[in-house]
N, C-alpha and C positions, 0 to 999 in steps of 0.2 A: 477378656471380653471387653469391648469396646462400647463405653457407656454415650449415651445418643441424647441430648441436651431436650427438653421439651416447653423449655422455657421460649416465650415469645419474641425475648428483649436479645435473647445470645443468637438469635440469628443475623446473619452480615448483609447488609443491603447490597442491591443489585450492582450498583455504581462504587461502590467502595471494593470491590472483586479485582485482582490482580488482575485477570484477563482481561477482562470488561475496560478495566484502565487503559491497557494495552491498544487495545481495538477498537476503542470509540475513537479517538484522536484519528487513527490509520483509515476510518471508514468514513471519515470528516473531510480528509483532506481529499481521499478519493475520490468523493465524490463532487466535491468543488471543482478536482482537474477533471473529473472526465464531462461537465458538463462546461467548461470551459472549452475544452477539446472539442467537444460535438457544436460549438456556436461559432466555431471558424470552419466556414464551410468554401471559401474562395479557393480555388486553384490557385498553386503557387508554384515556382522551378526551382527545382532544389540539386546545385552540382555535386556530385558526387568523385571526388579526384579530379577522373576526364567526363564521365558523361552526364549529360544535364536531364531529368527528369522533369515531368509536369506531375502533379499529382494533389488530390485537394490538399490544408492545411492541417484538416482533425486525420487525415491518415497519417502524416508527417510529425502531427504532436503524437499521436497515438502509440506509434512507435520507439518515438523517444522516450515516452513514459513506461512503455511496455522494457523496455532496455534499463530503463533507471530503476522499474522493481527488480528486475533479474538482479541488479549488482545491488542492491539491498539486501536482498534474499542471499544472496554467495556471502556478502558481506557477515551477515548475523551466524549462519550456520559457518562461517568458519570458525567466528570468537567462538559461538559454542562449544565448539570440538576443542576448540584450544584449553577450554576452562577445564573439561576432563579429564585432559592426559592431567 
């Protein structure tokens, strides 16, 4: 039977939480880039190999950004799996 603490002082504050650690930081930075992102609002031409694009700049950071969590995200889940086997 799993005994249930009711002491005041053994409970762990909110900020001292593994997760919480985690995700404050990632919710920090987020949101610093995406309102960086949304404050460049100018059109800009962006070539692509051969063809050349017009397209604003917060779509073009937007994207970049949207691609750099993709490979964050591949990146973590793969050490994951690797730590398992």
């Amino acid at each position: 039977m799993a005994r249930t603490r009711t002491d005041p002082q053994s409970k762990t504050s909110f900020f001292s939480r593994p997760a919480v650690r985690r995700l404050l930081p990632f919710a920090l930075i987020t949101a610093i880039a995406l309102i960086f992102i949304f404050e460049n609002r100018t059109s800009v031409r962006i070539r692509l190999l051969i063809p050349e694009v017009t397209m604003p700049l917060w779509g073009a950071l937007l994207i970049a950004w949207g691609l750099g969590m993709l490979a964050c995200l591949f990146t973590v889940r793969r050490r994951a799996s690797r730590r398992t086997m």
